[in-house]
C-alpha positions in Angstrom: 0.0 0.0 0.0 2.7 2.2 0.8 4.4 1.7 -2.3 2.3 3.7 -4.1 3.3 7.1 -1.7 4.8 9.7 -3.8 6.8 11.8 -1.5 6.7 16.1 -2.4 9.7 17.4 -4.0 12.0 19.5 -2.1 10.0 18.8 1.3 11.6 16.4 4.1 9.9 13.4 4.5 10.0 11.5 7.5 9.2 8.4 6.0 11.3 8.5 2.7 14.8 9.6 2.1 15.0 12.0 -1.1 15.6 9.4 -3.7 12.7 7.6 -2.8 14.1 4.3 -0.4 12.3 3.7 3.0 14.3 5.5 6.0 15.7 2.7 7.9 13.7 3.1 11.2 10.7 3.3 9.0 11.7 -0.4 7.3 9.4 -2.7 9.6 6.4 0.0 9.1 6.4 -0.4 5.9 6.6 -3.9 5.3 3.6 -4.4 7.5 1.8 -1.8 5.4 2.3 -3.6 2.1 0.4 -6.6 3.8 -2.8 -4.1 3.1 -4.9 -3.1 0.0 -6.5 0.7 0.3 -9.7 -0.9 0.6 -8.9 -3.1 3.6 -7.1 0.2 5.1 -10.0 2.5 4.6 -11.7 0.0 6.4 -9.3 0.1 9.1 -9.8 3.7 9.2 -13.3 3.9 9.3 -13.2 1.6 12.4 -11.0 3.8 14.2 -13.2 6.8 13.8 -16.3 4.7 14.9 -13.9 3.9 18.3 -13.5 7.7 19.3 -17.1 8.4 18.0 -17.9 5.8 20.7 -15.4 6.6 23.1 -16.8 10.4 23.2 -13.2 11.7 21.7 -14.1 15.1 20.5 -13.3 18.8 20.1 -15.5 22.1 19.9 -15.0 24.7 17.0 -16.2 27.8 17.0 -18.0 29.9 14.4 -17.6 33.3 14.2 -21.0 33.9 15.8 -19.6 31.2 18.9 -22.2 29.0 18.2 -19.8 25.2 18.8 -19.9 22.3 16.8 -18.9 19.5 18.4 -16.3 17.0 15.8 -14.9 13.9 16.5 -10.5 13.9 16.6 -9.5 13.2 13.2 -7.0 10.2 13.3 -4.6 9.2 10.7 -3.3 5.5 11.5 0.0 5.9 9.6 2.0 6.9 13.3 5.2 9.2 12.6 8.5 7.6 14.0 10.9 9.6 15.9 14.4 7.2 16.6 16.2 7.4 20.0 18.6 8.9 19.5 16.8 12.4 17.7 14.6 12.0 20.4 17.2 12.3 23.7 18.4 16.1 21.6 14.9 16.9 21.2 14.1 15.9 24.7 17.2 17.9 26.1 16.4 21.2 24.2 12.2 21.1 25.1 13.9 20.8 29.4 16.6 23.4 28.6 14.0 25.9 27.3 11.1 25.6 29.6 13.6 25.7 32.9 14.9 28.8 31.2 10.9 29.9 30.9 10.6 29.3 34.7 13.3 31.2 35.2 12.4 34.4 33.3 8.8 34.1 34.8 10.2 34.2 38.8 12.6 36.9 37.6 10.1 39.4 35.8 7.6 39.0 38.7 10.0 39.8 41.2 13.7 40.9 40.9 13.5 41.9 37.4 16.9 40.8 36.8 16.8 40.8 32.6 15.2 44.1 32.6 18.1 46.1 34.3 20.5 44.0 32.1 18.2 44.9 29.1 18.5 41.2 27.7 14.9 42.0 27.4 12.9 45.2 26.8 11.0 46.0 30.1 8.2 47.4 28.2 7.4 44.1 25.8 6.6 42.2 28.9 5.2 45.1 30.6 3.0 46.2 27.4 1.8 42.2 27.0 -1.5 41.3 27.8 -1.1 38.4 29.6 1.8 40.1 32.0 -0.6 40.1 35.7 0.7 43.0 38.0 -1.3 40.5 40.9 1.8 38.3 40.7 4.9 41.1 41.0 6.4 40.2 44.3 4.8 36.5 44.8 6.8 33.2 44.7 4.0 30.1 44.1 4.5 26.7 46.2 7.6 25.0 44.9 9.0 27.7 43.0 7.3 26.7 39.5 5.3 28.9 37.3 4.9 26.9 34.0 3.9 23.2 35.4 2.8 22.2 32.4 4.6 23.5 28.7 3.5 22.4 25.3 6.6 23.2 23.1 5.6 23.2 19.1 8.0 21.8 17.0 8.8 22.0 13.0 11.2 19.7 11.1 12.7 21.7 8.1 13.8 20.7 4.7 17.1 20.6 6.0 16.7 18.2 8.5 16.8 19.9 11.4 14.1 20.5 14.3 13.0 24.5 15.0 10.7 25.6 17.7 7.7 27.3 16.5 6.1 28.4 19.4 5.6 27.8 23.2 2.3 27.5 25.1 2.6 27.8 28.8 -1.1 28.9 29.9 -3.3 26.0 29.5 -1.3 23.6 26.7 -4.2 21.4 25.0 -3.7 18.0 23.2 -2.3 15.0 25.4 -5.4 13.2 25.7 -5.5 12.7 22.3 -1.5 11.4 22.5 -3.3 8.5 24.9 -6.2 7.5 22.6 -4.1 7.8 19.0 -1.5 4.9 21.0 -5.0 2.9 22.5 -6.6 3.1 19.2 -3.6 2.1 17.0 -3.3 -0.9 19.2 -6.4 -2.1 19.3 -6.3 -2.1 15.2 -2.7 -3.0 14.5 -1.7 -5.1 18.3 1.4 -6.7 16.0 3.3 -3.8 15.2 3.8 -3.4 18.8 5.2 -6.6 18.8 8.1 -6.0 16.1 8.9 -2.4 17.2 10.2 -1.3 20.6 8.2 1.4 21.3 8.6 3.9 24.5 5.1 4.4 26.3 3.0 7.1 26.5 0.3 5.4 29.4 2.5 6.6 32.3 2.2 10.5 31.9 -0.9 10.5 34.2 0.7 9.3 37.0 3.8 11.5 36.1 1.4 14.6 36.2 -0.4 13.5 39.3 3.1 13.0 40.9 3.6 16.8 39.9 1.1 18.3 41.1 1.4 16.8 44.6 5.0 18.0 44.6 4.0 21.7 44.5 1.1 21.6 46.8 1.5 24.5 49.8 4.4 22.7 52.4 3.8 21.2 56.1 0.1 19.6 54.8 -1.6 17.6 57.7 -3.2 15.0 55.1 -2.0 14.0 51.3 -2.7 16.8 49.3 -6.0 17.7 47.4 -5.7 18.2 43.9 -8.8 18.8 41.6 -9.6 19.8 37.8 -11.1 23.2 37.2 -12.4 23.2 33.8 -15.0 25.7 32.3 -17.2 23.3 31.8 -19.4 20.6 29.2 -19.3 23.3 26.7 -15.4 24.3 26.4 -13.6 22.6 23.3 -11.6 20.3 25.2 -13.9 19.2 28.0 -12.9 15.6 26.6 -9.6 16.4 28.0 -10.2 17.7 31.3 -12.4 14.9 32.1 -10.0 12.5 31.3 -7.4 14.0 32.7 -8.9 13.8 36.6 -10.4 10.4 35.7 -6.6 9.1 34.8 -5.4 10.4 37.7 -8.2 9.4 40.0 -9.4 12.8 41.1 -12.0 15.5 41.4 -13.3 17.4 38.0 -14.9 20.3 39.3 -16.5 23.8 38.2 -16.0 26.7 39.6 -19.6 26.8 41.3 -18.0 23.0 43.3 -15.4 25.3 45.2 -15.7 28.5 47.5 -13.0 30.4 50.0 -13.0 30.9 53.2 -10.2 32.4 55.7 -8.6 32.2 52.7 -8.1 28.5 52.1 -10.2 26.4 49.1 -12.5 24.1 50.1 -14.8 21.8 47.6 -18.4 20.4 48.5 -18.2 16.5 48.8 -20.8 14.1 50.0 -19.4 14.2 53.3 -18.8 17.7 53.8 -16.4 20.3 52.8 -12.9 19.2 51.8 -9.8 21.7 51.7 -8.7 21.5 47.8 -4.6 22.1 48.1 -3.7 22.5 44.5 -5.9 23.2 40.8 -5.2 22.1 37.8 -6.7 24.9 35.9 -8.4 25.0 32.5 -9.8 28.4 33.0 -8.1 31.7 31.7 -6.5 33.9 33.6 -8.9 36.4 33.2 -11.9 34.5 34.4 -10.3 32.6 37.5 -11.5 34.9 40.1 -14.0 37.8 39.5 -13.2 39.8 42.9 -9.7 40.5 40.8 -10.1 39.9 37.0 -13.5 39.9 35.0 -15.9 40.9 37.9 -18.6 39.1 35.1 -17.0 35.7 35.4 -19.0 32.9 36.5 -16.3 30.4 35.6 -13.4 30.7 38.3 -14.2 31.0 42.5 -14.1 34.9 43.9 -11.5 35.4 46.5 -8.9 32.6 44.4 -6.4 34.9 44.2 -6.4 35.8 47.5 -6.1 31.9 48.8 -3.0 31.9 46.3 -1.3 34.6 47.1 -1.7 33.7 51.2 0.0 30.0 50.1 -3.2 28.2 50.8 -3.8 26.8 47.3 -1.9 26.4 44.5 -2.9 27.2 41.0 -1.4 25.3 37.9 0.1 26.8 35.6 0.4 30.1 37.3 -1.7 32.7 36.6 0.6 35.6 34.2 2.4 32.4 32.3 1.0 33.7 29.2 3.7 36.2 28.9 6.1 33.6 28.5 4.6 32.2 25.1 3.9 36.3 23.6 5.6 35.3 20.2 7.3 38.4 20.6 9.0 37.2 23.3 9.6 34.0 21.7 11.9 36.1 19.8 14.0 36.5 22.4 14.2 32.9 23.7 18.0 32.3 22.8 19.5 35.1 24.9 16.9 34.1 28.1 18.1 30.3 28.1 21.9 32.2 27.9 20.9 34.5 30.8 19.6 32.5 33.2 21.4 29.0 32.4 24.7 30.1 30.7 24.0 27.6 27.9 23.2 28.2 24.2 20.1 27.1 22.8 19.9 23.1 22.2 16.8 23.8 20.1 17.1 26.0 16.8 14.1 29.1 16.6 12.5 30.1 13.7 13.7 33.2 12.5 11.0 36.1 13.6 10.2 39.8 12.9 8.9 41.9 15.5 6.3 44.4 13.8 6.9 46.7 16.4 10.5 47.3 15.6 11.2 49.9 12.6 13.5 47.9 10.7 11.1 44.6 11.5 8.1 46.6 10.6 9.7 47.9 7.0 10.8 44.6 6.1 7.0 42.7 6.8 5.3 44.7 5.2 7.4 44.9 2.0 7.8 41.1 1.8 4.4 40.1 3.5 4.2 38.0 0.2 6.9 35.5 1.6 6.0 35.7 5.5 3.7 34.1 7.7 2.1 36.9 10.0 0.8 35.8 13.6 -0.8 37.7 16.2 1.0 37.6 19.3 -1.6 36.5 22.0 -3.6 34.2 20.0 -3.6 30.4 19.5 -5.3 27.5 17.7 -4.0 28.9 14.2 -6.5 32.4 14.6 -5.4 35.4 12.9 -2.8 33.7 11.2 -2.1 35.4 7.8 0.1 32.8 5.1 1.4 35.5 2.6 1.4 33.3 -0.6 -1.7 32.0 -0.2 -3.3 35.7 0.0 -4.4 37.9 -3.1 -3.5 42.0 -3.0 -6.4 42.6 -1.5 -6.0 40.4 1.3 -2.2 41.5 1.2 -3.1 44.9 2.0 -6.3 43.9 5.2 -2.9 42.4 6.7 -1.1 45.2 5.8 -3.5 47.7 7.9 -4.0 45.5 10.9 -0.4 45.2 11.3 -0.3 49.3 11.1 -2.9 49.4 13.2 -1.2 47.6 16.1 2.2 47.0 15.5 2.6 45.3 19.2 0.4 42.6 18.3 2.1 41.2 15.1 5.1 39.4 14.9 6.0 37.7 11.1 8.1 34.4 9.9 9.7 33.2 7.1 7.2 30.8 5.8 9.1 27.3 6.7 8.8 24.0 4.7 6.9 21.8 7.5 8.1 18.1 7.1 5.7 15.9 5.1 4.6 12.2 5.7 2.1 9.6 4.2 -1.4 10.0 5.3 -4.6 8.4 4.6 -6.9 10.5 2.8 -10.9 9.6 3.4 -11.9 11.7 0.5 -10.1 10.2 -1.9 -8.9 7.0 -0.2 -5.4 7.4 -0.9 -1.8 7.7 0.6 -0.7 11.2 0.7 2.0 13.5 2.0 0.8 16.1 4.5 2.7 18.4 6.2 3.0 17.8 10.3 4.6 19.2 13.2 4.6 18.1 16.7 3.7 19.1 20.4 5.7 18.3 22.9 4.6 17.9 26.7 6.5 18.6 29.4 6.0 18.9 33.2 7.8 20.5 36.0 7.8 19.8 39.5 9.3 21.0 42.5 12.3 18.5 42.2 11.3 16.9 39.2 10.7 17.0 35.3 9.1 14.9 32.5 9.3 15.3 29.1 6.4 12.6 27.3 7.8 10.8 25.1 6.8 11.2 21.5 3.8 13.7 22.0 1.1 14.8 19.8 2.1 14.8 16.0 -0.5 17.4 14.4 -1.4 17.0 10.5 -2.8 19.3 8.4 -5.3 17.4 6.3 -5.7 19.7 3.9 -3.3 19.4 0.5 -0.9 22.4 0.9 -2.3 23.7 4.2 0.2 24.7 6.4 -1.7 24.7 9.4 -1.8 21.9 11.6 -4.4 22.6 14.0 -7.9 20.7 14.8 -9.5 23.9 15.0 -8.5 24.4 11.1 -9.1 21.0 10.1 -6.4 19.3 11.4 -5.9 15.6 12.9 -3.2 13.9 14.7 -1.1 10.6 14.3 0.5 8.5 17.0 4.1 9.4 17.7 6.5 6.9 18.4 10.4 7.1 20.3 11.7 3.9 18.8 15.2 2.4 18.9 
């Protein structure tokens, strides 16, 4: 079946080397492939979306009038293979730069350290939306700001891995990374068998482990740790339901939990229960309406308060976002070299800060060969691929940028690595460009990248945008040796 894969031109493809043989770690993948005709694949296929139809494995989109459709997880059962040894580099770079993230958070919120050494422009930060004046001056339990980092990588056509972007508020995806592995078992058990795979069921336990490690210090009882999630109607309520059911606790709302003398408690059955740390799904700005957005019926009034006296915990912290501004992406080389004396393991994709003159000039000369993003949003909004725009689309992008130069940042628009992917439409093999979401957690005394991660595919022919709420899916990742 595979044999009939034409890879793309000057593309890297992570299956096929460029004169067409099977990469070598690919070799048993293949082999077991051929064993299928398209027809008994698309088959295959079709019995995989029935299991996450069944198994409730869904996502919310959004219209423009936020009216939500609810969609099953698109699946592609053609995993992507990552060896060992790429891995272990990969791996090393995502700890280096989300250490170095932690880092730069506890420093702008309190000593201010890379301001007065201008490594990094005191008003950027200051000037971001997400950057909280609640948190100047406050330390959370444990020391850690970003728990939980979701660092999105790229493979280029030269072979080499570039981060695109970091997400450090409330990184979405790693449920999916469990049921793409269940569900590519249940359908194919013997691959398993012939390839030494690294596992991906652990990371539960490993996040449970983490979030007892930062609860507030000299506890009477084992810490209480709960789910805060907005509720059935977010996007991914699949997720934060299965996240507390995999690690065996509480999935509550923000009605479930009220303050008093400053400590969290939660309604139970048998009476009111101190909660110790929260996971939180909610955004910053609707956690606690006695602070933020006074119209917020999603977080618990007087939060901030319990947080900042060290009676609760909140992960990630709130003002996180700051860290993943893609403008300050820009600057991510110099913070890992301020704060760890170490250069970058992990290569970033060159970047244009609108807000600079020189940046400004070039983007909007070239916007033609650039990929403009707005700074603060995610799930592929507002993202502006200049080839695929006419001039009069050219020059909309053109007059937002001018209109706010602080929100755009632009990129060289980078060749995405490609791999075979099953095509229901026209039940074929084709190459589809794919990048890859890493997750990685941060403890008191303790870190954890997951192996593999999320592989997201754009499903599209030519669309460079990888993300479900574009119409996106996802394969299984494997770390193989």
């Amino acid at each position: 079946m595979i044999n009939s894969y034409i890879p793309e031109g000057e593309v890297y493809d992570e299956m096929f080397e460029s004169d067409g043989t099977v990469r070598k770690h690919y070799e048993l993948l293949s082999n077991h492939f051929d064993n299928y005709d398209i027809t008994t694949f698309a088959k295959l296929a079709k019995e995989a979306k029935e299991v996450f139809f069944n198994k409730g494995i869904t996502f919310a989109v959004y219209s423009e009038n936020m009216q939500a459709t609810e969609r099953i997880f698109p699946f592609d059962l053609v995993p992507r293979l990552i060896t060992t040894s790429k891995w272990e580099r990969l791996e090393a770079g995502i700890l280096q730069r989300n250490k170095a993230i932690n880092l730069f958070l506890k420093d702008i919120y309190n000593e201010q350290r890379i301001f007065k050494e201008n490594i990094v422009p005191r008003e950027l930060i200051e000037s971001s939306v997400n950057f909280l004046k609640e948190m100047k001056g406050f330390v959370p339990p444990g020391g850690i700001y970003n728990h939980i980092n979701g660092s999105d990588i790229i493979r280029h056509n030269d072979g080499e891995y570039y981060v695109l972007e970091d997400n450090v508020r409330c990184p979405s995806g790693v449920s999916y990374v469990y049921a793409n592995r269940t569900t590519l078992k249940e359908t194919f058990p013997q691959l398993f068998s012939s390839n030494k795979t690294r596992q991906v069921n652990d990371y539960p336990s490993h996040l449970l482990e983490m979030l007892q490690s930062v609860a507030p210090e000299n506890l009477d009882s084992e810490p209480r740790c709960v789910v805060l999630t907005p509720g059935v109607f977010n996007s991914a309520y699949y997720e934060h339901a299965w996240l507390a059911q995999s690690m065996g606790i509480e999935l509550v709302e923000g009605r479930d939990l009220y303050i008093e003398n400053d400590k969290v408690f939660t309604r139970t059955i048998n009476g009111p229960a101190q909660v110790h740390v929260i996971y939180r799904r909610v955004d910053d700005a609707f956690i606690d309406p006695e602070v933020f957005n006074k119209d917020s019926v999603l977080g618990v009034k007087g939060l901030m308060r319990a947080y900042r006296a060290g009676n609760v915990n909140i992960v990630n912290a709130p003002g996180t976002g700051v860290a993943d501004d893609k403008a300050v992406y820009i600057y991510m080389p110099e913070i890992i070299k301020f704060y760890l004396g170490e250069e970058a393991k992990l290569k970033n994709v060159p970047t244009y800060r609108c807000e600079l003159e020189d940046d400004y000039k070039y983007v909007i000369e070239n916007i033609s060969k650039l990929v403009v993003k707005p700074v603060d949003e995610s799930g592929g909004y507002g993202i502006s691929i200049g080839n695929t725009l006419n001039e009069q689309e050219i020059e909309e992008v053109k007059k937002a940028i001018s209109a706010n130069r602080r929100k755009y940042i632009a990129q060289p628009i980078m060749s995405l690595s490609m791999a075979p992917t099953f095509i229901e439409e026209t039940k074929t093999i084709e190459p589809r460009y794919l990048d890859l979401r890493t997750f990685c957690l941060l403890g008191k005394n303790s870190s954890y990248v997951l192996p593999g991660g999320l592989t997201r595919v754009a499903l599209k022919k030519g669309n460079l945008i990888v993300n479900s709420s574009q119409g996106g899916g996802s394969k299984d990742t494997w770390v193989i040796k």
